[in-house]
PDB file of N, CA, C and O in Angstrom:
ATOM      1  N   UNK A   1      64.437 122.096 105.763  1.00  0.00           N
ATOM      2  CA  UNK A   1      65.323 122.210 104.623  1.00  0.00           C
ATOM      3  C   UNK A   1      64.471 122.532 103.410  1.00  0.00           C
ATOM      4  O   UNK A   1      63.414 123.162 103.400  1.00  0.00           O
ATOM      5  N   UNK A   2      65.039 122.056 102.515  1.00  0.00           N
ATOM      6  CA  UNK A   2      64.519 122.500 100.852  1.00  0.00           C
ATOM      7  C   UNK A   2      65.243 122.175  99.973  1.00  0.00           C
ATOM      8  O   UNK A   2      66.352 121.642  99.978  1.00  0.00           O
ATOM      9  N   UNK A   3      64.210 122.703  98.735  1.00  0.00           N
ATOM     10  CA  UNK A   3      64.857 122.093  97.443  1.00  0.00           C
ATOM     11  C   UNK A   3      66.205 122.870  96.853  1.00  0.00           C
ATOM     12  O   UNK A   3      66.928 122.470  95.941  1.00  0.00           O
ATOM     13  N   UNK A   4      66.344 124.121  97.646  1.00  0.00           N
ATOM     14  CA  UNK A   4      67.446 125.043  97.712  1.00  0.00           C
ATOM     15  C   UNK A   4      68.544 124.552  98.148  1.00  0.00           C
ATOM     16  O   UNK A   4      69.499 124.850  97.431  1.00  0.00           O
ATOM     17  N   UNK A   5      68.878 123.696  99.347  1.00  0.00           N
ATOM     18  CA  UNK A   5      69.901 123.488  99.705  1.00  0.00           C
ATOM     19  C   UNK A   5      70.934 122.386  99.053  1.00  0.00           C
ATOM     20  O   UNK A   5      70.350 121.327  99.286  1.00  0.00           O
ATOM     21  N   UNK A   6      71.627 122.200  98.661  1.00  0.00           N
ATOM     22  CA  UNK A   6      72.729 121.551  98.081  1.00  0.00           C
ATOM     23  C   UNK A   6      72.570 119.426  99.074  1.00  0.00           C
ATOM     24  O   UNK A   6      72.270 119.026 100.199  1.00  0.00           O
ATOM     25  N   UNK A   7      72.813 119.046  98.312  1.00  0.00           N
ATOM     26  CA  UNK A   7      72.761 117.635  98.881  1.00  0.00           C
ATOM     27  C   UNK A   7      74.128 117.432  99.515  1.00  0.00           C
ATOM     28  O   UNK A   7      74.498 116.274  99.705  1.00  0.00           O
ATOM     29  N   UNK A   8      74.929 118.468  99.866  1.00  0.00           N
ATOM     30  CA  UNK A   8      76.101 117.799 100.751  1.00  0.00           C
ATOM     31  C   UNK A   8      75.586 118.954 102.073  1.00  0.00           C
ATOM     32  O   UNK A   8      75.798 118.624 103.240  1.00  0.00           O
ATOM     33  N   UNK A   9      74.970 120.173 101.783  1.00  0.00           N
ATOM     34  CA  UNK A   9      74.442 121.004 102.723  1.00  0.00           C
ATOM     35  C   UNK A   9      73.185 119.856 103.658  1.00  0.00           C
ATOM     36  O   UNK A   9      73.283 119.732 104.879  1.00  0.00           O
ATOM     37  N   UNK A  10      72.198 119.195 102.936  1.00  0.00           N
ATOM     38  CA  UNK A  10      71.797 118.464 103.624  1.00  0.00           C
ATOM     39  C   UNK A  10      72.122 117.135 103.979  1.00  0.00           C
ATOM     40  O   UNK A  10      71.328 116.622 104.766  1.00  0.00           O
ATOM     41  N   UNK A  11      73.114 116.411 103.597  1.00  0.00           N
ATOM     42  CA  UNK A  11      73.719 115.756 104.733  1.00  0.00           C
ATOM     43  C   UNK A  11      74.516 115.959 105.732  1.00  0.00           C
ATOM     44  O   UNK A  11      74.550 115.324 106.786  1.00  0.00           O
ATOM     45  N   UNK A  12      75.380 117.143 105.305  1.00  0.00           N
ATOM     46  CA  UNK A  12      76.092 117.623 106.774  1.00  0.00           C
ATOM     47  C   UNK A  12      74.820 117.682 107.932  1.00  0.00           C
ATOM     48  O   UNK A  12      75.024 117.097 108.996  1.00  0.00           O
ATOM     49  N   UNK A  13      73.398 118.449 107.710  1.00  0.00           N
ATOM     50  CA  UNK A  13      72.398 118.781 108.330  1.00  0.00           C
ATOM     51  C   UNK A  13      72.123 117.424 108.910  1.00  0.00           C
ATOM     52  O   UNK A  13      72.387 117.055 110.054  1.00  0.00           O
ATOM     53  N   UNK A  14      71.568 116.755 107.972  1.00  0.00           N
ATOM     54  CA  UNK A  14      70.948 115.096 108.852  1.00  0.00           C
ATOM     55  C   UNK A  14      71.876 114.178 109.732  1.00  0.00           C
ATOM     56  O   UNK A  14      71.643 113.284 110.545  1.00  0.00           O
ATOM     57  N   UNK A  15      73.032 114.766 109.237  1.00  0.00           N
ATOM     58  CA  UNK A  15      74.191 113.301 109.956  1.00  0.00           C
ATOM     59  C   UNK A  15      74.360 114.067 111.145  1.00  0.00           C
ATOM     60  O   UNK A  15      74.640 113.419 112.154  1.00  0.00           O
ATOM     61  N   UNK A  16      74.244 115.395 111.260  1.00  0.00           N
ATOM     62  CA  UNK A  16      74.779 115.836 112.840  1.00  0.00           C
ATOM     63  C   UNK A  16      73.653 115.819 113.614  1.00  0.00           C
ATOM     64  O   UNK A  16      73.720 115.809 114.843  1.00  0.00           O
ATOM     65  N   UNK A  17      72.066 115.811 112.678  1.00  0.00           N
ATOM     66  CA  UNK A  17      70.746 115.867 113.713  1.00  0.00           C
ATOM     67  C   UNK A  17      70.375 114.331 114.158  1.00  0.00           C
ATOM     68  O   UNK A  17      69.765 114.225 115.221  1.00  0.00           O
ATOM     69  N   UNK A  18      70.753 112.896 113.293  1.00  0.00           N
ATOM     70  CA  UNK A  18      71.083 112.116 113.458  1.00  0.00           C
ATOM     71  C   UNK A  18      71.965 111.621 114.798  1.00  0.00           C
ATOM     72  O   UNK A  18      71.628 110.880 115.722  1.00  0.00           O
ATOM     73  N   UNK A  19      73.350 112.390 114.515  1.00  0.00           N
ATOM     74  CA  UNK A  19      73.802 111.791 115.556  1.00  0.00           C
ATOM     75  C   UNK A  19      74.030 112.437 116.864  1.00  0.00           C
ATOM     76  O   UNK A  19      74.904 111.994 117.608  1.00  0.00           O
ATOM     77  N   UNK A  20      73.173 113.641 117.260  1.00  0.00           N
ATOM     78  CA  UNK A  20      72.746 114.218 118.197  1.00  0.00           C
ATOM     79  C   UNK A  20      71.786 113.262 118.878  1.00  0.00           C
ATOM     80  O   UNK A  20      72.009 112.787 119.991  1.00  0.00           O
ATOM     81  N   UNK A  21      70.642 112.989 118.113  1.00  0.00           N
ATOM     82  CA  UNK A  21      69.661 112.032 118.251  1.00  0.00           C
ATOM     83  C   UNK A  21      69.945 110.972 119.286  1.00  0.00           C
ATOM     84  O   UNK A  21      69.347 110.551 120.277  1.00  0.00           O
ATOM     85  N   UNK A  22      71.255 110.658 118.593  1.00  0.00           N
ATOM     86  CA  UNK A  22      71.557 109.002 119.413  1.00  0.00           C
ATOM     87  C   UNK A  22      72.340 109.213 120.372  1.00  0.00           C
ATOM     88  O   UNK A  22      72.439 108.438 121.324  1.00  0.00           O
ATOM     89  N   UNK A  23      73.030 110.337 120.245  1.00  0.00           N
ATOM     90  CA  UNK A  23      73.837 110.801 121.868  1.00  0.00           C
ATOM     91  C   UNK A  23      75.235 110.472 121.423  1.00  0.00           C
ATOM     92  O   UNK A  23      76.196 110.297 122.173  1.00  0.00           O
ATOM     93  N   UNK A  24      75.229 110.407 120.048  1.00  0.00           N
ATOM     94  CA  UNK A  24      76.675 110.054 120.164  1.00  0.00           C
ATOM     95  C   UNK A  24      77.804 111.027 119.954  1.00  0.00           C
ATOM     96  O   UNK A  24      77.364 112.018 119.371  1.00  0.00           O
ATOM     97  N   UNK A  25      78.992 111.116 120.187  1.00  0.00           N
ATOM     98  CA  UNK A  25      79.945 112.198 120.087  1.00  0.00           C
ATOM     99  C   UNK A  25      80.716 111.704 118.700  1.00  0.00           C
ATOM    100  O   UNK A  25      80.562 110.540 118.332  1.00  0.00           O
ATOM    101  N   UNK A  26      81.480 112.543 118.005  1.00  0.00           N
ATOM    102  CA  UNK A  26      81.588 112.834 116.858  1.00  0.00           C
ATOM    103  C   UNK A  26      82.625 111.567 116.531  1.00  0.00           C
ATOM    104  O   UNK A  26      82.555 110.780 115.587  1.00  0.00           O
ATOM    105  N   UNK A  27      83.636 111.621 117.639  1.00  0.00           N
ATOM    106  CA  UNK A  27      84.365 110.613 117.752  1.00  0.00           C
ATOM    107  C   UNK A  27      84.188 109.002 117.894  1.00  0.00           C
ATOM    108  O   UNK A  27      84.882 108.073 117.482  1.00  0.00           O
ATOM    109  N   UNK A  28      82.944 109.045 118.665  1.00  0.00           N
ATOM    110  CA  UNK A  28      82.359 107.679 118.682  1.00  0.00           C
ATOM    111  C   UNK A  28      81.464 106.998 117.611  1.00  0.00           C
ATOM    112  O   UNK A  28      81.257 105.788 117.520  1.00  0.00           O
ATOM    113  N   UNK A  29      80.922 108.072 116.741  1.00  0.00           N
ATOM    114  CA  UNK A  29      80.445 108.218 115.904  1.00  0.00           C
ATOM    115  C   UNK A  29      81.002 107.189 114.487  1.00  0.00           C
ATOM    116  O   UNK A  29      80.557 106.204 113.898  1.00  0.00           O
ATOM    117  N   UNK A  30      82.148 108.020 114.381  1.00  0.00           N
ATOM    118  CA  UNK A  30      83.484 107.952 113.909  1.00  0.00           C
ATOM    119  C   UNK A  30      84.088 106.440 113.772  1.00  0.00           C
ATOM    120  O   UNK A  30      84.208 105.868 112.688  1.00  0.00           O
ATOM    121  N   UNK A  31      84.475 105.841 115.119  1.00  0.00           N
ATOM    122  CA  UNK A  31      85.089 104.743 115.489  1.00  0.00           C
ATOM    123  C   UNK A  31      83.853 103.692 115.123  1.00  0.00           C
ATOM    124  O   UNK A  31      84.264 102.668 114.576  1.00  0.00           O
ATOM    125  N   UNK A  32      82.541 103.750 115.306  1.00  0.00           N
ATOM    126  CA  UNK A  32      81.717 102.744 114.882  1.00  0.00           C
ATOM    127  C   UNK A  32      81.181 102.618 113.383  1.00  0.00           C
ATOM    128  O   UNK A  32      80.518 101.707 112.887  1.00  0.00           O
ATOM    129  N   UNK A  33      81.608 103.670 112.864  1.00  0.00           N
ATOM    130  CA  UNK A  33      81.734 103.030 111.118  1.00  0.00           C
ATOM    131  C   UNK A  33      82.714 102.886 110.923  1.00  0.00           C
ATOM    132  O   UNK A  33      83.090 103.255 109.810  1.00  0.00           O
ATOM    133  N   UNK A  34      83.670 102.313 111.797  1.00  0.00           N
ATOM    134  CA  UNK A  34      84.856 102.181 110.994  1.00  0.00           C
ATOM    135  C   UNK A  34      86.433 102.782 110.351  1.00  0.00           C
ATOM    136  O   UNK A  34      87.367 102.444 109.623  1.00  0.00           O
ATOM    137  N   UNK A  35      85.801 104.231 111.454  1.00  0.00           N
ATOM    138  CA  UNK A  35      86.714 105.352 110.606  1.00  0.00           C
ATOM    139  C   UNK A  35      87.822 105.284 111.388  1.00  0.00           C
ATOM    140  O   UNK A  35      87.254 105.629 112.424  1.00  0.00           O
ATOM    141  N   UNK A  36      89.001 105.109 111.738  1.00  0.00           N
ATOM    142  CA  UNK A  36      90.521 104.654 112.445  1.00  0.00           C
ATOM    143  C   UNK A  36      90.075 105.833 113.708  1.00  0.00           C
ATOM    144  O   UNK A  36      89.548 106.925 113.494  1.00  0.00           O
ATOM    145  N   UNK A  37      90.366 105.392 114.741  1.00  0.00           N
ATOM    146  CA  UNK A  37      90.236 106.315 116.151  1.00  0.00           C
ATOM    147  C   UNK A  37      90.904 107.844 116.229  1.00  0.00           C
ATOM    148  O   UNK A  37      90.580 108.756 116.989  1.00  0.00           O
ATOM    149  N   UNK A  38      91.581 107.837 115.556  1.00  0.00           N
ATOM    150  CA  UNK A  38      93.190 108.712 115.199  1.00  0.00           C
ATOM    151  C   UNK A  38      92.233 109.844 114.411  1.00  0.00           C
ATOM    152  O   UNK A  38      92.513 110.912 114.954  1.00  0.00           O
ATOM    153  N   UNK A  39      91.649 109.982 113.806  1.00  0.00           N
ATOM    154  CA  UNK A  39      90.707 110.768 113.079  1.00  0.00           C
ATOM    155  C   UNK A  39      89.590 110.664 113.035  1.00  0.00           C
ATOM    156  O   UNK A  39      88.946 111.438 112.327  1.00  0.00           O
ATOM    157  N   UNK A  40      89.003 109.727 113.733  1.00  0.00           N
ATOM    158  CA  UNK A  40      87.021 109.805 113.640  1.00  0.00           C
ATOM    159  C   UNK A  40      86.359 111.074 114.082  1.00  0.00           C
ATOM    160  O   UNK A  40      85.306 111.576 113.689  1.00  0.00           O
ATOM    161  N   UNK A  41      87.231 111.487 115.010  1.00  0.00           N
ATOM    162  CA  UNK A  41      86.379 112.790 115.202  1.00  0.00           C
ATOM    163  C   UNK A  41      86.355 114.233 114.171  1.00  0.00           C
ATOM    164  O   UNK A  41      85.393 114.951 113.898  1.00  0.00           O
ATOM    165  N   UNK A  42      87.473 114.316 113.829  1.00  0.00           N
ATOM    166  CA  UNK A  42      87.880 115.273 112.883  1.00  0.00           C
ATOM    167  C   UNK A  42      87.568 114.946 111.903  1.00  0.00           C
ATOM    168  O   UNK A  42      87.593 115.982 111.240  1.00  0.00           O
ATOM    169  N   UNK A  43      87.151 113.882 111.055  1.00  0.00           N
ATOM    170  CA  UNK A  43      86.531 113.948 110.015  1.00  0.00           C
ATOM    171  C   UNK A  43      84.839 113.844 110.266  1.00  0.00           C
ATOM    172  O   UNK A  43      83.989 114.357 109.539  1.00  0.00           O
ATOM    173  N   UNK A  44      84.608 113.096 111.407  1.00  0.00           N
ATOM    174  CA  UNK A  44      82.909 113.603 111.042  1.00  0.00           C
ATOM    175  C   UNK A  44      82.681 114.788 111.378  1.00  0.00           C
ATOM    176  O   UNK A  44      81.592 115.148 110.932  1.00  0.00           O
ATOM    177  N   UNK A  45      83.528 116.066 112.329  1.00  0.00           N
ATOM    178  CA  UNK A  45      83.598 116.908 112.422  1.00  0.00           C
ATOM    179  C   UNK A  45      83.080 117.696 110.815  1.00  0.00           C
ATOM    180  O   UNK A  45      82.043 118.245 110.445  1.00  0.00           O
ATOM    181  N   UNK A  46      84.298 117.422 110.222  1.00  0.00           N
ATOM    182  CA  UNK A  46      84.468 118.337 108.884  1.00  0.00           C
ATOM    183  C   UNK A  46      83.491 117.546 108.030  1.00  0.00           C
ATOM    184  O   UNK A  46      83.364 118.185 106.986  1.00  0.00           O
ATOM    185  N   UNK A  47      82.565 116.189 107.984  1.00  0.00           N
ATOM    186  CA  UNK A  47      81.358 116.150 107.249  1.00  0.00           C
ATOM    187  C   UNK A  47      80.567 116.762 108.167  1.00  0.00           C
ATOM    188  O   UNK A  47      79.611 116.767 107.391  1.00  0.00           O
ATOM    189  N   UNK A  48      80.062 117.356 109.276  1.00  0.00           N
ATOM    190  CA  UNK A  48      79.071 117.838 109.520  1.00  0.00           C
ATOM    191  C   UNK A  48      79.464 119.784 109.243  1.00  0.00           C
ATOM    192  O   UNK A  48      78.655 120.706 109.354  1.00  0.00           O
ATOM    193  N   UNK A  49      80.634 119.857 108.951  1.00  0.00           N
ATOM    194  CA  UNK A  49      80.966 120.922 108.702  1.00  0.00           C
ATOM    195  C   UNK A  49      80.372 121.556 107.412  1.00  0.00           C
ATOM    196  O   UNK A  49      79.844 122.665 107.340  1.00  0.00           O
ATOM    197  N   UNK A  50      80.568 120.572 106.308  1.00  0.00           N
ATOM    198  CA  UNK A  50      80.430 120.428 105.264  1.00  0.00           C
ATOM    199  C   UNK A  50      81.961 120.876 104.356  1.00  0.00           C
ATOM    200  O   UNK A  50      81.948 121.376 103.231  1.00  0.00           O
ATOM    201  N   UNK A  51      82.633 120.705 104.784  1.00  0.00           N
ATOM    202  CA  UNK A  51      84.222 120.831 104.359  1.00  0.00           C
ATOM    203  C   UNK A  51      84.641 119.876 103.876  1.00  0.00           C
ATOM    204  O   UNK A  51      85.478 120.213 103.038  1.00  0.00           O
ATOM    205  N   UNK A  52      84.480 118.279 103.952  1.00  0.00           N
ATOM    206  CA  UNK A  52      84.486 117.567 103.507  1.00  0.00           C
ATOM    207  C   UNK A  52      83.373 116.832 103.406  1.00  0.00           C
ATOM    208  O   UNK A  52      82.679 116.741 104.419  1.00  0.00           O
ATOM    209  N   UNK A  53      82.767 115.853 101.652  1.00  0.00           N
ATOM    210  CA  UNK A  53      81.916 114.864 102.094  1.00  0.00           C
ATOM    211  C   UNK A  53      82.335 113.859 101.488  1.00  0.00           C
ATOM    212  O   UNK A  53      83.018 113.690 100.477  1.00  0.00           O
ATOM    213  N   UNK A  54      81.548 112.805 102.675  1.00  0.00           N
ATOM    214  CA  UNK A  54      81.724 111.335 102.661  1.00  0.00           C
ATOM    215  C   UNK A  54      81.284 110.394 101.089  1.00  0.00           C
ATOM    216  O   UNK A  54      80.428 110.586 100.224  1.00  0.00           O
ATOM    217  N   UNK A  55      82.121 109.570 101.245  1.00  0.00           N
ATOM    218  CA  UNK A  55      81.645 108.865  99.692  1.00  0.00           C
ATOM    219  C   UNK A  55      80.565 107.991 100.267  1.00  0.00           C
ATOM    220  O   UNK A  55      80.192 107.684 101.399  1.00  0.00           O
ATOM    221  N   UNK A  56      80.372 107.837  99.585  1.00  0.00           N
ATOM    222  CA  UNK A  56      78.895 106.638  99.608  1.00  0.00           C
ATOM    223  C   UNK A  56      79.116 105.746 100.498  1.00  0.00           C
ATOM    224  O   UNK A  56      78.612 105.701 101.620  1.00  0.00           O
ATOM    225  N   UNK A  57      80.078 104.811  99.902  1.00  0.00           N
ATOM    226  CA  UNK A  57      80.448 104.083 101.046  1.00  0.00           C
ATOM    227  C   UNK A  57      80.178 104.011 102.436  1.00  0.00           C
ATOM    228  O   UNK A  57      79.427 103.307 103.112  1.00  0.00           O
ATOM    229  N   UNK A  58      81.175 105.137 102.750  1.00  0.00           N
ATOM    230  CA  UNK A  58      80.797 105.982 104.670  1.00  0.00           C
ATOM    231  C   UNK A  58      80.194 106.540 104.654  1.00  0.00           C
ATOM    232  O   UNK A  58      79.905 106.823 105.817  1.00  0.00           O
ATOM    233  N   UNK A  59      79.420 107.245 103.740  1.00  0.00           N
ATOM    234  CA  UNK A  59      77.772 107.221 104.074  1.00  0.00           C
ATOM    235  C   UNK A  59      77.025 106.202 104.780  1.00  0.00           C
ATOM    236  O   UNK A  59      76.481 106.234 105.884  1.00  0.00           O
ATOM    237  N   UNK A  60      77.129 105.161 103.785  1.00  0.00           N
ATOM    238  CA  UNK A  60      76.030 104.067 104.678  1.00  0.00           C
ATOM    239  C   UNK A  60      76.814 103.349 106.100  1.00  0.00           C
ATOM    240  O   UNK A  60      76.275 102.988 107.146  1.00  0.00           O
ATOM    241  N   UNK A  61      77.768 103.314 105.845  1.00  0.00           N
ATOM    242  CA  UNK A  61      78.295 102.942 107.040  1.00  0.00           C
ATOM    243  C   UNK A  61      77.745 104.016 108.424  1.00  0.00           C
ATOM    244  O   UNK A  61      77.270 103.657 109.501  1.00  0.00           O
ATOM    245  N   UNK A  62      77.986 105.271 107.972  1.00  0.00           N
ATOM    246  CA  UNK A  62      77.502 105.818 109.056  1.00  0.00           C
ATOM    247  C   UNK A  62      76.058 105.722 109.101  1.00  0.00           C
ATOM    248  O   UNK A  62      75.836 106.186 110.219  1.00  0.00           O
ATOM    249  N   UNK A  63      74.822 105.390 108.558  1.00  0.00           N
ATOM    250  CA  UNK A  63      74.043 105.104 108.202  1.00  0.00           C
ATOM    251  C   UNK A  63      73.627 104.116 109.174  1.00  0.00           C
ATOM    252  O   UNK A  63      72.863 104.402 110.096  1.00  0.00           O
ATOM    253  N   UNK A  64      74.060 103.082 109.012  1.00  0.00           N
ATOM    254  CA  UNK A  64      74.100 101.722 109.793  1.00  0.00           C
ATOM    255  C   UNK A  64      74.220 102.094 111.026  1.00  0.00           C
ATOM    256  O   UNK A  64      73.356 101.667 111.791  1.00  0.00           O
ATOM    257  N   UNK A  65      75.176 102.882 111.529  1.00  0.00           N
ATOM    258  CA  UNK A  65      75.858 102.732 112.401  1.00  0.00           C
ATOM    259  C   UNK A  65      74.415 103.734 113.567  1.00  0.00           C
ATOM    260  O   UNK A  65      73.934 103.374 114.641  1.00  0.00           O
ATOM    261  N   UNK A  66      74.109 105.100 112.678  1.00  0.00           N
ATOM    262  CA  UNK A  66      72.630 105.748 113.392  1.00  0.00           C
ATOM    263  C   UNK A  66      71.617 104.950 112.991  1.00  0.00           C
ATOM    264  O   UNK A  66      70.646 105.707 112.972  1.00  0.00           O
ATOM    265  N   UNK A  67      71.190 103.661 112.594  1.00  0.00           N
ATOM    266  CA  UNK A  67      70.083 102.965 112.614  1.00  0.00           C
ATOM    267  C   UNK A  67      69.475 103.755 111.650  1.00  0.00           C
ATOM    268  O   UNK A  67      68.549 104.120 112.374  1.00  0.00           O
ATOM    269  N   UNK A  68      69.192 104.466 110.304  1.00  0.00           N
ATOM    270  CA  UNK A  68      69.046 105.388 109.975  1.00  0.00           C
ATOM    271  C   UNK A  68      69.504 105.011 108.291  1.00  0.00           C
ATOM    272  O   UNK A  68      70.631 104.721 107.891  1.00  0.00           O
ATOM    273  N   UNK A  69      68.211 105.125 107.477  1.00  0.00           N
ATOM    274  CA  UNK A  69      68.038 104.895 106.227  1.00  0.00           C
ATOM    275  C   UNK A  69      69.118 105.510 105.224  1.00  0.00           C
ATOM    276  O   UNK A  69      68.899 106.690 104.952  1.00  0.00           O
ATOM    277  N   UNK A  70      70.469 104.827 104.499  1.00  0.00           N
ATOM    278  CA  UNK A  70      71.171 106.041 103.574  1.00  0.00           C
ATOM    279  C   UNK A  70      70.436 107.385 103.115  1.00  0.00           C
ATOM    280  O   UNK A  70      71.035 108.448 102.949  1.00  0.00           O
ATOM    281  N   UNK A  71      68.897 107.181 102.908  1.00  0.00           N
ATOM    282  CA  UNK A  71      68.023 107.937 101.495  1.00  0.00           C
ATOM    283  C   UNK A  71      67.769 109.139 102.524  1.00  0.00           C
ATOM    284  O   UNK A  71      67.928 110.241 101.999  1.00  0.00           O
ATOM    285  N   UNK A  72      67.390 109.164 103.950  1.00  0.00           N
ATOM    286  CA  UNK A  72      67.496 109.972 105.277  1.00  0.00           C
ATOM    287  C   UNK A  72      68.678 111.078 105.101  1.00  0.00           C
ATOM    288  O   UNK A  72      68.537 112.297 105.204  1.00  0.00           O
ATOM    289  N   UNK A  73      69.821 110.398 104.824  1.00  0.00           N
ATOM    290  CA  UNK A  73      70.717 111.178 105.028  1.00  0.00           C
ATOM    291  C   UNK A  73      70.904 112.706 103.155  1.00  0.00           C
ATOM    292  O   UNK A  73      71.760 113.560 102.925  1.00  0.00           O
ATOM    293  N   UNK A  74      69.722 112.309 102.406  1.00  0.00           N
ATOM    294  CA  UNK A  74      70.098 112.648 101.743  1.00  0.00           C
ATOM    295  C   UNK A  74      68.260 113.498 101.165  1.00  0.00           C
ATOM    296  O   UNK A  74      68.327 114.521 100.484  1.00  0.00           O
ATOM    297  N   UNK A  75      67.490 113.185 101.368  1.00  0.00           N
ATOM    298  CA  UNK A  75      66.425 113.899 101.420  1.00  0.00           C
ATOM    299  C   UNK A  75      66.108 115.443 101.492  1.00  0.00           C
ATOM    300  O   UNK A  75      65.726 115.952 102.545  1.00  0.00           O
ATOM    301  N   UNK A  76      66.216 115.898 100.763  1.00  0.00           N
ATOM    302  CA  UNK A  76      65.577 117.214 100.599  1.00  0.00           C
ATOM    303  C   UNK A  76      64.884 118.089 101.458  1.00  0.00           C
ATOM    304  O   UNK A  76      65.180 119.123 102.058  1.00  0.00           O
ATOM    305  N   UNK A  77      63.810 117.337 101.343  1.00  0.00           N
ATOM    306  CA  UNK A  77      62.203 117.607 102.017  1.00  0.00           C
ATOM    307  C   UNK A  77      62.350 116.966 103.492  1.00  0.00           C
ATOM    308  O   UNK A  77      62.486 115.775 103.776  1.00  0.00           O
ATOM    309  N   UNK A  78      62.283 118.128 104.389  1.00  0.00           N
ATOM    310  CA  UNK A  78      61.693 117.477 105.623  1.00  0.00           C
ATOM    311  C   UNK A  78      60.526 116.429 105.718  1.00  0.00           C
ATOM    312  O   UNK A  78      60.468 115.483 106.503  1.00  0.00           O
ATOM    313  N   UNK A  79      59.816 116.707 104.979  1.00  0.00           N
ATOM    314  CA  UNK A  79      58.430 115.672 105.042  1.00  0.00           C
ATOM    315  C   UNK A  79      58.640 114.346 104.670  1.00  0.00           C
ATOM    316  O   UNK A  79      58.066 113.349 105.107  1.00  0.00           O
ATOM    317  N   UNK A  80      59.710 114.438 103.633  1.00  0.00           N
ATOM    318  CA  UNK A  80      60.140 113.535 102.916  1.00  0.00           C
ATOM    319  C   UNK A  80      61.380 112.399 104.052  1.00  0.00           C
ATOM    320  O   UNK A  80      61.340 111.206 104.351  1.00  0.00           O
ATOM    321  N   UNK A  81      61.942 113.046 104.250  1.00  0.00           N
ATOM    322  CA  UNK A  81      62.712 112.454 105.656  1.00  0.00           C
ATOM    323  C   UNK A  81      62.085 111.740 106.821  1.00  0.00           C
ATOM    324  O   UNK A  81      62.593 110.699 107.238  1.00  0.00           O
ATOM    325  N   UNK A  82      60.639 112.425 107.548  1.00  0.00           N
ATOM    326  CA  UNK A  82      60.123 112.156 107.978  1.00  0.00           C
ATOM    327  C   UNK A  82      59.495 110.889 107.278  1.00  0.00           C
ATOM    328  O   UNK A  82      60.109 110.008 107.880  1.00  0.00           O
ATOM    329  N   UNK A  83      58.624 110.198 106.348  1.00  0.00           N
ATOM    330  CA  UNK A  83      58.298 109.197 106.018  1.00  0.00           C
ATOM    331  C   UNK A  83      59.485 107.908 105.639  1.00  0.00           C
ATOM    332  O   UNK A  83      59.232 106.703 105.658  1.00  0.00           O
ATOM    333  N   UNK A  84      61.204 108.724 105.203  1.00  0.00           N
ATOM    334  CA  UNK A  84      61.604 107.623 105.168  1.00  0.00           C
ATOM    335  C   UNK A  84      61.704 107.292 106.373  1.00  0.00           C
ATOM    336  O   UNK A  84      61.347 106.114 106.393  1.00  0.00           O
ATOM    337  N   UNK A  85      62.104 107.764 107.914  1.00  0.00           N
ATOM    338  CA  UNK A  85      61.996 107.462 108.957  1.00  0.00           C
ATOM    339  C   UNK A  85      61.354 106.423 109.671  1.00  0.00           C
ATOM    340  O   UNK A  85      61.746 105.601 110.499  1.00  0.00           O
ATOM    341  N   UNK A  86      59.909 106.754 108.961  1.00  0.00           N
ATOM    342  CA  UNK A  86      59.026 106.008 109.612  1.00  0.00           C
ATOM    343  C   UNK A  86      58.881 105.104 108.965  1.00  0.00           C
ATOM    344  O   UNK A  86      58.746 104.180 109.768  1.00  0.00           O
ATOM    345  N   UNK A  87      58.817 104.743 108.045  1.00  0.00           N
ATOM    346  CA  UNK A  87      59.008 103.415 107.095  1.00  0.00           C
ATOM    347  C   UNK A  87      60.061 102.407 107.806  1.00  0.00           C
ATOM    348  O   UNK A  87      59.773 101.300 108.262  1.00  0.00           O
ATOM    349  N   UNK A  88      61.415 103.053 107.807  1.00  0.00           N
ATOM    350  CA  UNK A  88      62.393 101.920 108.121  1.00  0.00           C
ATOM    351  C   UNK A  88      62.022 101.575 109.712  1.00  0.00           C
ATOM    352  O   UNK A  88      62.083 100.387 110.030  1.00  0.00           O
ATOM    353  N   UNK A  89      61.668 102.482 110.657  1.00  0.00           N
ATOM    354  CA  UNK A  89      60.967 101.935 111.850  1.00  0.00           C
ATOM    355  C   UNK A  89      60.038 101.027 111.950  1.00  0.00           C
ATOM    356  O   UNK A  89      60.011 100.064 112.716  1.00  0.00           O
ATOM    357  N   UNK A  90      59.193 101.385 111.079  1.00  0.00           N
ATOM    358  CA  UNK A  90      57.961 100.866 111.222  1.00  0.00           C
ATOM    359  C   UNK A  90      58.282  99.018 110.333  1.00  0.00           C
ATOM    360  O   UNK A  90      57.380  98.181 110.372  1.00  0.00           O
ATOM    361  N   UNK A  91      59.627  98.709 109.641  1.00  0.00           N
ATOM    362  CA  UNK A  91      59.739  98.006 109.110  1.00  0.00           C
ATOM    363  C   UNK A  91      60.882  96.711 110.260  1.00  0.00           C
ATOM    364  O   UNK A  91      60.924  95.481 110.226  1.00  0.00           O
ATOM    365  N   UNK A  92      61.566  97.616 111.056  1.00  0.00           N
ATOM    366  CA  UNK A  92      62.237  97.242 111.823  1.00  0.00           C
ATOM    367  C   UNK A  92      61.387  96.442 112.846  1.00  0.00           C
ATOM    368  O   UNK A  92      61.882  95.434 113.351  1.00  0.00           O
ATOM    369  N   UNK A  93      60.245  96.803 113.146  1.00  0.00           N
ATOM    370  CA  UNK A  93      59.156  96.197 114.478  1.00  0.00           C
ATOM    371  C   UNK A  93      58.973  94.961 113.919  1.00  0.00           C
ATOM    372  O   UNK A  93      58.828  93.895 114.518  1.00  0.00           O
ATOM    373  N   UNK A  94      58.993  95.241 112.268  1.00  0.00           N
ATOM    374  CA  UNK A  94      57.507  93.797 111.867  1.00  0.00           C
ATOM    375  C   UNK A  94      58.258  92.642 111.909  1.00  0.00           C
ATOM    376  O   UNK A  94      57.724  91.550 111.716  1.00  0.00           O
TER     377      UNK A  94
END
């Protein structure tokens, strides 16, 4: 990514590489932050779309839900992503 891309362009980006990551489907995704079964899929659909974005709120909820730092979902800089990564891992062991 980059300093070019828009901060809802890079969270659509992190929340779908995120939740590829964990194997989860959009829908299940969905149902474990909380989002009513009836629509979890279609709306994380349309945030990874970037058609709609999430308020803060369901941000971190989805956040929580990929084990996965809010500040991750919103990072710029690949490099920068990469260290929050490893921080909250590396904080999770101790």
């Amino acid at each position: 990514m980059g300093q070019n891309n828009t901060y809802k362009e890079v969270f659509r980006l992190r929340l779908k590489q995120a939740r590829l990551s964990k194997g989860l489907s959009q829908k299940e995704l969905g149902k474990l932050a909380g989002i009513d079964e009836f629509v979890a899929s279609t709306r994380i659909n349309r945030y990874e779309q970037g058609i709609h974005v999430a308020d803060l709120e369901t941000a971190g909820k989805l956040a929580e839900v990929l084990d996965i730092p809010l500040a991750y979902l919103y990072a710029r800089e690949d490099d920068l992503a990469e260290v929050i990564l490893n921080y909250h891992h590396n904080n999770i062991r101790s």
